[in-house]
N, C-alpha and C positions, 0 to 999 in steps of 0.2 A: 504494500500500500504506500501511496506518496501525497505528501500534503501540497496544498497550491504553491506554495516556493519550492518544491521539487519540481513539480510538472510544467510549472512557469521557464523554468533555469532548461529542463529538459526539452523544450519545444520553442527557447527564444523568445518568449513571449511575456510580458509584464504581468504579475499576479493582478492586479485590477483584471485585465485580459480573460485571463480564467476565472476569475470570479461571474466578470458579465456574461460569459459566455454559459455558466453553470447557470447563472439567473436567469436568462432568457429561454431554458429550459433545451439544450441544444446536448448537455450528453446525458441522456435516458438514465434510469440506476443512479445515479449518483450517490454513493452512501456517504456516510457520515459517522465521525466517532463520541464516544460517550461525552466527548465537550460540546458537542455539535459543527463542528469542524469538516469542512469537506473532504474527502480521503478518495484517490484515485487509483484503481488497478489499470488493467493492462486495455483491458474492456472500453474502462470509461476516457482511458488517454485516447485510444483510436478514434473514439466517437469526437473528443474536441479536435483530433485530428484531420479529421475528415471535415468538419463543422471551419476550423482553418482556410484548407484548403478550397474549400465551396464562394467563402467570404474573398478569399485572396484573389477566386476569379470574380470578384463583381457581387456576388449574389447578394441580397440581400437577409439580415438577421432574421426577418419576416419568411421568407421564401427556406432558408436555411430549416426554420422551424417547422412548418410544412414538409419538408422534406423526410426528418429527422422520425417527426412523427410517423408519416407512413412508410418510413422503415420501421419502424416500432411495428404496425401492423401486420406485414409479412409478404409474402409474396404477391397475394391478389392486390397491392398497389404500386406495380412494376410498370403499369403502363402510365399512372399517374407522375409517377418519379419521372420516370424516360421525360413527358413530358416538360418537365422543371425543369433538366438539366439539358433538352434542345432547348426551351426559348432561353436559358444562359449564352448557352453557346452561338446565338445567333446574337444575341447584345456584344459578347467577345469578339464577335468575328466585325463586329459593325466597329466596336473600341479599334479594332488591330485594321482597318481601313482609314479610321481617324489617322490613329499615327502615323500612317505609311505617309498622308500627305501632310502632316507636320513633317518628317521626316525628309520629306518631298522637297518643304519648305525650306529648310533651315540649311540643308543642302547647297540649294542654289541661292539662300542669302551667302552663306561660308563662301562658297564661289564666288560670290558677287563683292565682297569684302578683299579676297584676293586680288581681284583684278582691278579695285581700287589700289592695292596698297602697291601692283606691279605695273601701275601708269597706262593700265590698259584701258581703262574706261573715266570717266570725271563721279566724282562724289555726289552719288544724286540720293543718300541716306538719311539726310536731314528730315525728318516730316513735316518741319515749317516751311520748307522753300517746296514740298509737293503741291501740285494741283487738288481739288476736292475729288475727283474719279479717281485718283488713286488709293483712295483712303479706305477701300475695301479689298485693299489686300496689304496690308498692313500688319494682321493676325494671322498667327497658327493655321487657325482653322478656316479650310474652304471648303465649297461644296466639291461633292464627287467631280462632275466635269470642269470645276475651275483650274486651270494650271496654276501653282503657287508661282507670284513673281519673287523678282530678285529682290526686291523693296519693298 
């Protein structure tokens, strides 16, 4: 058995961590010892492990619990799970589209910063001396078909 500053230290995780995460009801069993202490075996470490890892892709505490719970009930809620962890996977896949064009972005600003500082192009990085139509590409974030500019 391991108390929350063992299972905290063994998973990297802040005992607050493990406390919220016992309180939002996310590892099933949970026992407890005669001070009323929370006390983790092997069982109930997997369950916040898995509760971890669900949270780490997006999920929410909400949806995590949902989940947790019809694992609790057994097999005949495999089609419900399935479905939690497709509509994740399709919010992850939509995230990991995001960043490709930040990634996209910041790319061709680093580019654009080179070729500033190798006299190849004039400094047009200032946002005070832009135009107003330039001012929507400025950020991170663009839509699917926007190409990120260099500015």
């Amino acid at each position: 058995m391991y108390s929350v500053k063992e299972v905290a230290k063994m998973l990297g995780i802040t005992t607050h961590t493990v406390r919220f995460y016992t309180d939002k009801g996310l590892v099933p069993n949970l026992e407890r010892d005669k001070n009323n202490n929370r006390v983790f075996n092997d069982d109930s470490i997997n369950w916040l492990r898995g509760a971890l890892r669900l949270k780490k892709c997006g999920m929410s505490v909400e949806d995590i619990k949902r989940y947790v719970d019809l694992s609790m009930e057994g097999n005949s809620t495999i089609e419900e799970r399935y479905e939690i962890i497709l509509k994740q996977k399709e919010i992850v896949l939509a995230q990991l589209e995001e960043l490709k064009s930040m990634a996209d972005y910041i790319t061709n600003k680093e580019k654009h910063y080179r070729d500033i500082m190798n006299n190849v192009i004039p400094d047009n990085t200032n946002p005070g001396l832009w135009k107003n139509d330039k001012m929507s590409t400025t950020s991170c974030s663009s839509s699917k078909n926007e190409i990120p500019k260099a500015h």
